[in-house]
Phi, psi and omega in degrees: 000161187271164167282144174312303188317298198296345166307282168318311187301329190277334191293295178338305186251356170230315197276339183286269193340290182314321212273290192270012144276305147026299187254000177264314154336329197279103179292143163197189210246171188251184186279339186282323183297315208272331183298324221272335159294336181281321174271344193293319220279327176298321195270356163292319192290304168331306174282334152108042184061056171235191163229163200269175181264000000 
């Protein structure tokens, strides 16, 4: 049977890996991005369907 270290160790070199590719794979949006959706529809409205200059 394994030891706990060799337990971690196994955690370490095969399931960590998988894992944060895993969570880097997940497409998401950044915060300048979620804003920049968020404003565009105002500052048209605004602008009169222009974007300003």
């Amino acid at each position: 049977s394994c030891s706990w270290t060799g337990r971690l160790n196994i955690v370490e070199i095969i399931i960590l890996p998988k894992a944060i590719y895993g969570f880097n794979a997940i497409p998401y949006q950044t915060a300048n991005d979620i804003h920049y959706r968020i404003r565009k529809p105002f500052v048209k409205c605004v602008w009169n369907q222009k974007e300003p200059e």
